[in-house]
C-alpha positions in Angstrom: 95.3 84.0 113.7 91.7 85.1 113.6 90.4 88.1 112.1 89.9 89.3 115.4 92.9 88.4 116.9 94.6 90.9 114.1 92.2 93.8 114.7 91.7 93.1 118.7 95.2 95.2 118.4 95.0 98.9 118.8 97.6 99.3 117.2 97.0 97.2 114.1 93.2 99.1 114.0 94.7 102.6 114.0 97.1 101.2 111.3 94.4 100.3 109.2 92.2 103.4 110.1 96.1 105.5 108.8 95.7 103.4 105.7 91.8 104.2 104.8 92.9 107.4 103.8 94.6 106.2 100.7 97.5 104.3 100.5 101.3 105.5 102.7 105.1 104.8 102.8 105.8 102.2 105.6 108.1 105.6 107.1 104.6 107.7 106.9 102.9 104.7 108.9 105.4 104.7 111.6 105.7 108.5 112.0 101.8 108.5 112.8 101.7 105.5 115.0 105.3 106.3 117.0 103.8 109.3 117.8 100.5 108.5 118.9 101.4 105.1 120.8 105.5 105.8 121.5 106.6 102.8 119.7 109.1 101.8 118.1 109.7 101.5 114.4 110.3 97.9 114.5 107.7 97.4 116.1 105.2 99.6 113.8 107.2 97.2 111.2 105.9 94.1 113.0 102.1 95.2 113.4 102.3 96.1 109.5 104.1 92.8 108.6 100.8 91.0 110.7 98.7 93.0 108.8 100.2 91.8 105.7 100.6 88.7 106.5 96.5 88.3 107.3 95.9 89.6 104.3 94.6 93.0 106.0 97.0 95.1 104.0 99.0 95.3 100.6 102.6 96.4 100.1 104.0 97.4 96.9 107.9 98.3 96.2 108.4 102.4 95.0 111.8 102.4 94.8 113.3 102.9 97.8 110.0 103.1 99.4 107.5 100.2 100.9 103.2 101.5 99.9 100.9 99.9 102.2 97.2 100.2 101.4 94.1 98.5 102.8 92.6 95.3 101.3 89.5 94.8 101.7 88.5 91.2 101.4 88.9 90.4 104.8 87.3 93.4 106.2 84.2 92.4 104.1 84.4 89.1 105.8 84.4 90.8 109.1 81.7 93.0 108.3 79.4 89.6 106.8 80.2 87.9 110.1 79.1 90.9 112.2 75.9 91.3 109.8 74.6 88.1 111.9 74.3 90.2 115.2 73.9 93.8 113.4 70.3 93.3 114.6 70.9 94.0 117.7 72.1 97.3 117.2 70.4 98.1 114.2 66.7 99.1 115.8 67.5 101.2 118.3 70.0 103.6 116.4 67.1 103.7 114.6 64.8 104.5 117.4 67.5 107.0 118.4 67.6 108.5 114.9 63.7 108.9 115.2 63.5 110.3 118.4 66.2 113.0 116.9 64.1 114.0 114.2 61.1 113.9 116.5 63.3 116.5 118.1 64.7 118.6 115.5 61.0 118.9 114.5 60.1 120.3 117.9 62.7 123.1 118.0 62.3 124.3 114.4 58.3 124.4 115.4 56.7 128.4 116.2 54.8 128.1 119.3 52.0 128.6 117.3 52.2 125.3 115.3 53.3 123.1 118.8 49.8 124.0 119.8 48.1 123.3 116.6 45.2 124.9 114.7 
């Protein structure tokens, strides 16, 4: 399965996006995601197992309890395959970043100084 086939889930990404915040119980996982997508919990168990099996996530026995945290590796190779079409997108957020200074500038400005000396 491609990288993308893992993360064109929904429910995979919001997984992941759970697990960014720091590192959860596989029971804290599937009270979030039940919730917000009215799963079940074997099937929160499958997405995480996906996860883990594309090496998208970690798990770690706590006792009685299963930790799941984030691994990076292959959301860095996401993010270097991406990096081949970020120009694209990359000059005109920073056009739009300019014009929004351009216009934070403006209406901090006294009428006075819009005019000039």
């Amino acid at each position: 399965m491609h990288a993308f086939d893992v993360l064109g889930d929904p429910v995979r990404r919001r997984i992941l996006e759970v697990l960014a915040g720091g590192q959860r119980s596989s029971g804290e996982v599937s009270e979030v995601i039940q919730q917000e997508f009215g799963i079940s919990q074997p099937a929160v168990s499958q997405h995480l197992k996906v996860l883990r099996e594309h090496g998208f996530a970690s798990v770690r026995p706590e006792g009685t309890r299963r930790l799941y945290a984030v691994r990076h590796e292959p959301l860095r190779d996401v993010d270097e395959w991406l990096g081949r079409f970020r120009r694209f997108w990359t000059p005109p957020l920073m056009a739009l970043e300019t014009e929004l200074a351009r216009g934070r500038r403006r209406a901090t400005q006294t009428p006075n100084e819009e005019n000039g000396p």
